[in-house]
N, CA, C and O atoms as CSV, one atom per row, in Angstrom:
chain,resi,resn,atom,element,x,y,z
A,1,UNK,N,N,-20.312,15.316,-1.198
A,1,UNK,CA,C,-19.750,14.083,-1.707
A,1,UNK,C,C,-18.240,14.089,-1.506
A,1,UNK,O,O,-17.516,14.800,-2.202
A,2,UNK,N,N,-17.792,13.328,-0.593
A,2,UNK,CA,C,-16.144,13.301,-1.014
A,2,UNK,C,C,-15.604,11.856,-2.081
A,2,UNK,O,O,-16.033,10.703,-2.033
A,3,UNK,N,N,-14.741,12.324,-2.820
A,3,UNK,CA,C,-14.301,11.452,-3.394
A,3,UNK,C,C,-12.758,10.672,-3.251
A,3,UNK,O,O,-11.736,11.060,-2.686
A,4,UNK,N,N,-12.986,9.671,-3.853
A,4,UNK,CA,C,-11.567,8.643,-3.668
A,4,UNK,C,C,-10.154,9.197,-4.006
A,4,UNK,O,O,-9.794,9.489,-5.146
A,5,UNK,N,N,-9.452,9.300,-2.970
A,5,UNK,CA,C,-8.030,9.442,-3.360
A,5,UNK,C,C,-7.025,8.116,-3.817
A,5,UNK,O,O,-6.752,7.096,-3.183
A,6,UNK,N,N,-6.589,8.570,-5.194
A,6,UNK,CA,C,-5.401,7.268,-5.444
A,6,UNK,C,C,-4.472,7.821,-5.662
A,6,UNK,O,O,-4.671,9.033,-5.746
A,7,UNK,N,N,-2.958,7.368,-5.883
A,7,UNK,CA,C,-1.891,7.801,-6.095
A,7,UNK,C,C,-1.570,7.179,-7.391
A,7,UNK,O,O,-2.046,6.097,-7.734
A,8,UNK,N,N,-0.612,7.999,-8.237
A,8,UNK,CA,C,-0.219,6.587,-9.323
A,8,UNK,C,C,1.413,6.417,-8.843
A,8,UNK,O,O,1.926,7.337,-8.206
A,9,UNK,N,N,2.221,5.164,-9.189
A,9,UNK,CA,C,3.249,5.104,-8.728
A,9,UNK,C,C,4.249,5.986,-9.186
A,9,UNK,O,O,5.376,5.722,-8.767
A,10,UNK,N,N,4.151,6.903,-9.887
A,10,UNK,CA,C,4.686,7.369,-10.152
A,10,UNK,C,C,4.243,8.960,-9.006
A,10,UNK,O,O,5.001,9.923,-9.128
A,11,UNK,N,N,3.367,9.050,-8.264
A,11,UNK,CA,C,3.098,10.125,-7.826
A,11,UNK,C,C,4.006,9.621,-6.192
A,11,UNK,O,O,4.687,10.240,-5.374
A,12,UNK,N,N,3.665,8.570,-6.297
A,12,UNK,CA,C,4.586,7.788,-4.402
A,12,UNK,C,C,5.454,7.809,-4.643
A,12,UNK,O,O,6.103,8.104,-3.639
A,13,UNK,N,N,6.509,7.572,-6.048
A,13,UNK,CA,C,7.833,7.308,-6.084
A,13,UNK,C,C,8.268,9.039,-6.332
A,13,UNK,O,O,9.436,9.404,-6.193
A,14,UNK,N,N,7.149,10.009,-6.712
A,14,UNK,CA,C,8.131,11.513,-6.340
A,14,UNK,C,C,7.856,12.191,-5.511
A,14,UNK,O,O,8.376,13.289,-5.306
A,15,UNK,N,N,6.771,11.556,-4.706
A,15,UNK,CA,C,6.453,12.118,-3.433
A,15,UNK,C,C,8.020,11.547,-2.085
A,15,UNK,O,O,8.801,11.809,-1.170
A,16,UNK,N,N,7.623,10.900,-2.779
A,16,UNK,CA,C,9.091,9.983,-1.656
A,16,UNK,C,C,10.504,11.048,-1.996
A,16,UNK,O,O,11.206,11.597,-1.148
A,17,UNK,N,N,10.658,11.133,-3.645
A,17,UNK,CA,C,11.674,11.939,-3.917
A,17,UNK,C,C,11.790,13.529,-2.806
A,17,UNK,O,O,12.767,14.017,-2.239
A,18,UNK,N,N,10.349,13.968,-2.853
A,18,UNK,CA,C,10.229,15.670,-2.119
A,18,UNK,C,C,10.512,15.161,-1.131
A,18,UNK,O,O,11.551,15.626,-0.662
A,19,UNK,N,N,10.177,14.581,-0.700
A,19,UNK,CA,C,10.986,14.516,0.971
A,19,UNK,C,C,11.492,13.819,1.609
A,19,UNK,O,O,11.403,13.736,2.834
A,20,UNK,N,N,12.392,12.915,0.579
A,20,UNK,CA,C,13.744,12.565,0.866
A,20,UNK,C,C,14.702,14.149,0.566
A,20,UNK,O,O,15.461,14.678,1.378
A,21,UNK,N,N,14.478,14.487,-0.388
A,21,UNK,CA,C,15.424,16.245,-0.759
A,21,UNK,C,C,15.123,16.938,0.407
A,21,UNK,O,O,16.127,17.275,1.035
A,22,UNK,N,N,13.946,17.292,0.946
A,22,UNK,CA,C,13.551,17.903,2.153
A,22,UNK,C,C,14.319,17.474,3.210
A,22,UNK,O,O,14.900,18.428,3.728
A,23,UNK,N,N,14.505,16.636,3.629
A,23,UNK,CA,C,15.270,15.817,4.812
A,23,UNK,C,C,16.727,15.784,4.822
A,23,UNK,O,O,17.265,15.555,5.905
A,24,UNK,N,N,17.591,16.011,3.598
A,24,UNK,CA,C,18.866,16.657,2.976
A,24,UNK,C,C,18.816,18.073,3.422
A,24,UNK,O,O,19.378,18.509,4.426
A,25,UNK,N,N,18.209,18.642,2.720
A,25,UNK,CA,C,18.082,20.048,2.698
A,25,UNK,C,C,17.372,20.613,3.891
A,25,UNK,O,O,17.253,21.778,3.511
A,26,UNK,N,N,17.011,20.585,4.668
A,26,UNK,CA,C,16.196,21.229,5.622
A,26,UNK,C,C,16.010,20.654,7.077
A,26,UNK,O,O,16.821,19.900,7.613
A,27,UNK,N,N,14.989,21.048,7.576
A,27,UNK,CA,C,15.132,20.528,9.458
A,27,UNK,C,C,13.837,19.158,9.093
A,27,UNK,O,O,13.363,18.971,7.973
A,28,UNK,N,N,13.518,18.433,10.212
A,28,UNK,CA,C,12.535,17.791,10.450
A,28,UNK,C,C,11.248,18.454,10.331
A,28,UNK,O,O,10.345,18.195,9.536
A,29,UNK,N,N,11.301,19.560,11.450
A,29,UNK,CA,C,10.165,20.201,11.293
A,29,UNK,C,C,9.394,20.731,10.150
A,29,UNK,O,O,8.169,20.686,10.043
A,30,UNK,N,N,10.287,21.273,9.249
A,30,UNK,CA,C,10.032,21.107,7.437
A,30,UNK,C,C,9.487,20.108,6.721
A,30,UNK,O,O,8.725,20.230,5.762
A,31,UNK,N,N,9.883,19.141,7.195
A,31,UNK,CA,C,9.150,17.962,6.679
A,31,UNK,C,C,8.053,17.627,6.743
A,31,UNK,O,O,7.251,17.261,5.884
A,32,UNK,N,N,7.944,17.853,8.690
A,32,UNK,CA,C,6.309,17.567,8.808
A,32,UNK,C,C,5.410,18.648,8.135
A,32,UNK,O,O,4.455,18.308,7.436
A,33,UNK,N,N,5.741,20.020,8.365
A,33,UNK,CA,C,5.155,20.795,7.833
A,33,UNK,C,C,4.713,20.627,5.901
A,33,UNK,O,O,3.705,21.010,5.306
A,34,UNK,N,N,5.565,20.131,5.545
A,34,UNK,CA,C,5.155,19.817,4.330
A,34,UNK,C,C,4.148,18.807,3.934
A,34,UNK,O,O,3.290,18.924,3.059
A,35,UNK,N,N,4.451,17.492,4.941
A,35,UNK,CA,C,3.589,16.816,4.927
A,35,UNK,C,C,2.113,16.827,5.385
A,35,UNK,O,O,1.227,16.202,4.801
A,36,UNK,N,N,1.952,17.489,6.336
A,36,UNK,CA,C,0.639,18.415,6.725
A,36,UNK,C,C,0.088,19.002,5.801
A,36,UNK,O,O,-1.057,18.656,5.513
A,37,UNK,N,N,0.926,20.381,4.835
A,37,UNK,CA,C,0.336,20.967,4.123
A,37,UNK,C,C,-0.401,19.622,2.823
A,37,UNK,O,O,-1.589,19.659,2.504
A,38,UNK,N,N,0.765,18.363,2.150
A,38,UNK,CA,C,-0.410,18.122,1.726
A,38,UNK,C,C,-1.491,16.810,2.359
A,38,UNK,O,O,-1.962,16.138,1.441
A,39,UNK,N,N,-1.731,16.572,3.126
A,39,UNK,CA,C,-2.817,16.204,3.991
A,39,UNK,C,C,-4.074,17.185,3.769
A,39,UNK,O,O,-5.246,17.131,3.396
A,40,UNK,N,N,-3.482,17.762,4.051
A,40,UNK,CA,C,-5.005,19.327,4.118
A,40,UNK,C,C,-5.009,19.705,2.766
A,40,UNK,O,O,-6.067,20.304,2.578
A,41,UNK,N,N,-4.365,19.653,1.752
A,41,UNK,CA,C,-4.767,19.701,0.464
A,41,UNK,C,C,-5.367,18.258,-0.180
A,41,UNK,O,O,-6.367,18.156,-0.890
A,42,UNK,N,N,-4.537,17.254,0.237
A,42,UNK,CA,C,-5.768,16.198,-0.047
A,42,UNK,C,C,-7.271,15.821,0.060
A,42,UNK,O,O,-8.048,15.250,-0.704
A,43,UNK,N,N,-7.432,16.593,1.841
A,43,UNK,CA,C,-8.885,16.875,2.489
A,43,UNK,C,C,-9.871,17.824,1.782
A,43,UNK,O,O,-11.073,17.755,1.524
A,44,UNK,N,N,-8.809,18.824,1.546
A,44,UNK,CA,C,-9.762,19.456,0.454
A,44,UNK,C,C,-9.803,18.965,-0.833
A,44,UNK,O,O,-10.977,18.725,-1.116
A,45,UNK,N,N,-9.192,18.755,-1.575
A,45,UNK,CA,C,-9.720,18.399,-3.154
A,45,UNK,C,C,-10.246,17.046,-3.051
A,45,UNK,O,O,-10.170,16.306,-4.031
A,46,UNK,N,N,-10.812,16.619,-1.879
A,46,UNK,CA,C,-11.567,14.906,-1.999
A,46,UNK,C,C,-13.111,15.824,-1.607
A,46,UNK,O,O,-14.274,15.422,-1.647
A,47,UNK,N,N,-12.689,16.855,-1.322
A,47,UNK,CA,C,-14.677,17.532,-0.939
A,47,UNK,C,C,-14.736,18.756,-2.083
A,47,UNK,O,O,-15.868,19.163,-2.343
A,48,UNK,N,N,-13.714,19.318,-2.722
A,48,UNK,CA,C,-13.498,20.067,-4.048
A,48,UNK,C,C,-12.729,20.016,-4.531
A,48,UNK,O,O,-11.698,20.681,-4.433
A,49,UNK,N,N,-13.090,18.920,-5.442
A,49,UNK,CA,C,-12.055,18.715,-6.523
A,49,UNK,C,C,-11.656,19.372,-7.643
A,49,UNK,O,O,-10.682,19.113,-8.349
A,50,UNK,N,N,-12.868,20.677,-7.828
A,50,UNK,CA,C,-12.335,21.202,-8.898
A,50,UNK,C,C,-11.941,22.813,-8.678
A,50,UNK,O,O,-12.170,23.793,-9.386
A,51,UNK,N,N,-11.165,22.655,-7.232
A,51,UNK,CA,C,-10.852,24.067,-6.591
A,51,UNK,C,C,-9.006,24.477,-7.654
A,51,UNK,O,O,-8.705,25.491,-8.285
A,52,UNK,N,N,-8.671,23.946,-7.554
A,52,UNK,CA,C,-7.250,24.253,-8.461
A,52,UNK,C,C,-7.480,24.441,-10.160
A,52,UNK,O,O,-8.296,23.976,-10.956
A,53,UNK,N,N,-6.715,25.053,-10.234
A,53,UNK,CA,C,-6.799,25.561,-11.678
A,53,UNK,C,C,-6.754,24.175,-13.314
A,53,UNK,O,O,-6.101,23.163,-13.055
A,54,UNK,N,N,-7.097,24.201,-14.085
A,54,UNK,CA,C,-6.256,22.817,-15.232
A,54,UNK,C,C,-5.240,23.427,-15.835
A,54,UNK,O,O,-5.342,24.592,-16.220
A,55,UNK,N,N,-4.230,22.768,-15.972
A,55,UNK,CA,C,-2.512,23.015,-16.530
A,55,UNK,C,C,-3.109,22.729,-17.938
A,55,UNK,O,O,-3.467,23.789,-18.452
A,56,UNK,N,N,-3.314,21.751,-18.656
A,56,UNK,CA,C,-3.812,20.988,-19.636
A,56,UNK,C,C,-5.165,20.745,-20.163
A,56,UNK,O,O,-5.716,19.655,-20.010
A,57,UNK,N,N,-5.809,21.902,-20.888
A,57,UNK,CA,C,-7.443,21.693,-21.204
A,57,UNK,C,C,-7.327,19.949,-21.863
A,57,UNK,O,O,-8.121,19.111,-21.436
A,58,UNK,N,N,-6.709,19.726,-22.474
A,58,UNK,CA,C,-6.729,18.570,-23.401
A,58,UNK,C,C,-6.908,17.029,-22.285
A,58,UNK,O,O,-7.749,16.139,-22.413
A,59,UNK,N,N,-5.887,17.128,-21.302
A,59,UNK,CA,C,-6.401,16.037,-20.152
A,59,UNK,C,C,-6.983,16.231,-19.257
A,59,UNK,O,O,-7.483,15.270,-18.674
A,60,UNK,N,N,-7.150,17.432,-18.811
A,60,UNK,CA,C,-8.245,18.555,-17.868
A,60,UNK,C,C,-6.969,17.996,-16.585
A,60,UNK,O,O,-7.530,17.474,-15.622
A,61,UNK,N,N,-5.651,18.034,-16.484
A,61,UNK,CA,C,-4.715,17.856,-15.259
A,61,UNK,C,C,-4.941,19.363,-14.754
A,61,UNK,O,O,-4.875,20.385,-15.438
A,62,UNK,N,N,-5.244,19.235,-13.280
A,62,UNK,CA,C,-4.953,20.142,-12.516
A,62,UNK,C,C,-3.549,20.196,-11.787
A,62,UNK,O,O,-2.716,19.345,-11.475
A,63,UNK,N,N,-3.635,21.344,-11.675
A,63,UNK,CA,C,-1.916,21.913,-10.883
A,63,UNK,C,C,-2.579,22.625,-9.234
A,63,UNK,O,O,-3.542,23.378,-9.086
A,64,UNK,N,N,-1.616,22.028,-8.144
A,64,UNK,CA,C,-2.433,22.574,-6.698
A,64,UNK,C,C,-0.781,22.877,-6.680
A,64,UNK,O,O,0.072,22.031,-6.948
A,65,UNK,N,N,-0.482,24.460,-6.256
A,65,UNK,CA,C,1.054,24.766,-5.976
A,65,UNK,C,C,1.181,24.752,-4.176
A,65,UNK,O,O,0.921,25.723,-3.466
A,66,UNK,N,N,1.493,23.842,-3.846
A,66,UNK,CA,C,1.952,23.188,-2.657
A,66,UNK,C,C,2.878,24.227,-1.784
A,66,UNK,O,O,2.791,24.501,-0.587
A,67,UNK,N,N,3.801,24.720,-2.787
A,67,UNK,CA,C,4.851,25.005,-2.077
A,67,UNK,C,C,6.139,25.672,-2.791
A,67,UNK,O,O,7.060,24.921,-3.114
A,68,UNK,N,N,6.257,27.419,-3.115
A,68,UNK,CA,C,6.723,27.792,-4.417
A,68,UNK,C,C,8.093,26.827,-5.492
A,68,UNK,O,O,8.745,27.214,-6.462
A,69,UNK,N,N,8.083,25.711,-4.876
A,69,UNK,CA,C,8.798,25.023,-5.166
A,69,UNK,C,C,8.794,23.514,-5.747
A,69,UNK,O,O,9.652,23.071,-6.510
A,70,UNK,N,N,7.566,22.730,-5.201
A,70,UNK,CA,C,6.816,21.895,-5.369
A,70,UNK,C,C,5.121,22.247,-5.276
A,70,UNK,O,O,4.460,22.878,-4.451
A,71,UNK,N,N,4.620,21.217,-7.058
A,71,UNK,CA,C,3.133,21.334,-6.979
A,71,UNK,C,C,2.630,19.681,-6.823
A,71,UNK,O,O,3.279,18.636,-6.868
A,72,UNK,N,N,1.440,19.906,-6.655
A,72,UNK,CA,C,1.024,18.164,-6.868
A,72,UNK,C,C,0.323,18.164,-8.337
A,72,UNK,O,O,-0.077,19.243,-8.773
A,73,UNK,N,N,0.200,17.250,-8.935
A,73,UNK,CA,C,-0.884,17.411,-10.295
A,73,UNK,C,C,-2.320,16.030,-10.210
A,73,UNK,O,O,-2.444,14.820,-10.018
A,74,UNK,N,N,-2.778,16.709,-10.372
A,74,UNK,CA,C,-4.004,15.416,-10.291
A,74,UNK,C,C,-5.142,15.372,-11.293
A,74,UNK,O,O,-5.342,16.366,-11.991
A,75,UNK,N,N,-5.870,14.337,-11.410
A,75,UNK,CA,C,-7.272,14.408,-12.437
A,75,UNK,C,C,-8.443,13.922,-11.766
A,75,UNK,O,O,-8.635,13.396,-10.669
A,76,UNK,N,N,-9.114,14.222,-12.660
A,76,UNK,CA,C,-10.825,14.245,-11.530
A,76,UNK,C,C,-11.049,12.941,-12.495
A,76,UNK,O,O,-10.628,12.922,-13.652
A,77,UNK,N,N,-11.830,11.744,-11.834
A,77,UNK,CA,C,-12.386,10.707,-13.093
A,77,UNK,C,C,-13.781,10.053,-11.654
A,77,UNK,O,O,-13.815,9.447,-10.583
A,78,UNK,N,N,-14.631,10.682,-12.585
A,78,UNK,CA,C,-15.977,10.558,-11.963
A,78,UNK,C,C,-16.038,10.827,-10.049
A,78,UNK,O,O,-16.179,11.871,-9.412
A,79,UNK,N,N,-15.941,10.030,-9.793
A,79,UNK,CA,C,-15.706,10.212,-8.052
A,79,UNK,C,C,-14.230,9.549,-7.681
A,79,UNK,O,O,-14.081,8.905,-6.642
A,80,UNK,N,N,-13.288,9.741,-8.511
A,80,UNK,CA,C,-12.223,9.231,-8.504
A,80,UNK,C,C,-10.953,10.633,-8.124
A,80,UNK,O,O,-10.790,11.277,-9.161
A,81,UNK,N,N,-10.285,11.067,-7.222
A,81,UNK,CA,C,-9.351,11.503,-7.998
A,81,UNK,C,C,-7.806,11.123,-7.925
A,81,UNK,O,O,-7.296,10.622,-6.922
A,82,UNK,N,N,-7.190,11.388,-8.978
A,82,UNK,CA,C,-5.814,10.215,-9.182
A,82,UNK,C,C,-4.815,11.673,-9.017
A,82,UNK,O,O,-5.045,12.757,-9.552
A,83,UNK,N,N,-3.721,11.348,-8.163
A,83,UNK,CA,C,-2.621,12.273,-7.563
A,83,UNK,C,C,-1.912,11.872,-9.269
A,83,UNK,O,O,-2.411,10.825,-9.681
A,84,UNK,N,N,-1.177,12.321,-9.989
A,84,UNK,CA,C,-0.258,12.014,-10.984
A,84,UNK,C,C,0.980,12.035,-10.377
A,84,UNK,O,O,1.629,11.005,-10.193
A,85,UNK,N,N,1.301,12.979,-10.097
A,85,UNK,CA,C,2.527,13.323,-9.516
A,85,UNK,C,C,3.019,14.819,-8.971
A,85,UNK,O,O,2.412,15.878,-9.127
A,86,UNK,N,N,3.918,14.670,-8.488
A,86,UNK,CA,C,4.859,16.134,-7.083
A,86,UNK,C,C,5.510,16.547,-8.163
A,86,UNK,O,O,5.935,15.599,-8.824
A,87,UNK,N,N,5.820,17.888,-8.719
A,87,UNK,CA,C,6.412,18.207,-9.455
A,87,UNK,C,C,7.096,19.638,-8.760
A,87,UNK,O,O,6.476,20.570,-8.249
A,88,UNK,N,N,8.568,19.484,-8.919
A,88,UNK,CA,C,9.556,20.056,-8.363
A,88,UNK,C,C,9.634,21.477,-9.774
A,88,UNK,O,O,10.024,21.384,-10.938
A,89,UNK,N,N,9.087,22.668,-9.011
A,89,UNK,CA,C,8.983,23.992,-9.988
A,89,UNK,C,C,9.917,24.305,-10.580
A,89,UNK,O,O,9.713,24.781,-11.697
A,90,UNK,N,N,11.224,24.187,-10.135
A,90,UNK,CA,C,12.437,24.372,-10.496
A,90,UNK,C,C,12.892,23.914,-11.647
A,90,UNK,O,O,13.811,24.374,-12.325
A,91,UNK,N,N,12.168,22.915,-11.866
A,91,UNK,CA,C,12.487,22.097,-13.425
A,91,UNK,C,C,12.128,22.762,-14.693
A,91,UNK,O,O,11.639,23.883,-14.836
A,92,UNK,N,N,12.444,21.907,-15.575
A,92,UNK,CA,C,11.862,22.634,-17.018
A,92,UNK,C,C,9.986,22.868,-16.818
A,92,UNK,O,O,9.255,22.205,-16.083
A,93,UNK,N,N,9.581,24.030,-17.746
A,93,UNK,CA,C,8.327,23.820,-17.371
A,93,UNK,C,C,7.772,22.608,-17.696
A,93,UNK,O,O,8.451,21.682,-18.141
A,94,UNK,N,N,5.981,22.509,-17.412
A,94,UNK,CA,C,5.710,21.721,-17.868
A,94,UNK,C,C,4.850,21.389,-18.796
A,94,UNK,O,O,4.258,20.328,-18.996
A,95,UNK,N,N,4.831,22.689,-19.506
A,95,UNK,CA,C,4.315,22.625,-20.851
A,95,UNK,C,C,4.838,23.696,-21.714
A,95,UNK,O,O,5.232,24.653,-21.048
A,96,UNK,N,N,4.948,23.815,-22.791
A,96,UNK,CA,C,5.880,24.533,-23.854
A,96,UNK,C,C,5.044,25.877,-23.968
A,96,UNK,O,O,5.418,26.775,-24.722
């Protein structure tokens, strides 16, 4: 079964953020490479979605670490799954 990928706007508006910073900070080729890596993590969690670990038993959010620097976070909702958002590791954590 593969299931539906959505984004929430808030996951496009920090996906846009990673690599606009990427494109500052780094070569082109970085970019694509990043963007590849998540392509092929999208491909997979639309055929296993419940391959990444949950950050949050309480909303069951999974954490996929992308990149020791950036993760993606997402939720499973029936044959649905919703990207939340790119979260830059460097930040405060993201849970206490």
């Amino acid at each position: 079964m593969i299931f539906e990928i959505r984004f929430t706007p808030e996951a496009e508006q920090t996906y846009e953020a990673v690599v606009h910073q990427l494109q500052s900070r780094w070569s082109y080729d970085f970019v694509i490479k990043f963007e590849k890596k998540v392509e092929k993590t999208l491909n997979t969690i639309s055929t296993t979605p419940y391959i990444f670990p949950i950050l949050d038993e309480t909303t069951e959010i999974r954490r996929c670490v992308l990149h020791k620097n950036c993760s993606m976070l997402y939720s499973v909702y029936d044959t649905i799954i919703l990207i939340i958002c790119f979260w830059d590791n460097r930040q405060e954590p993201l849970l206490a």
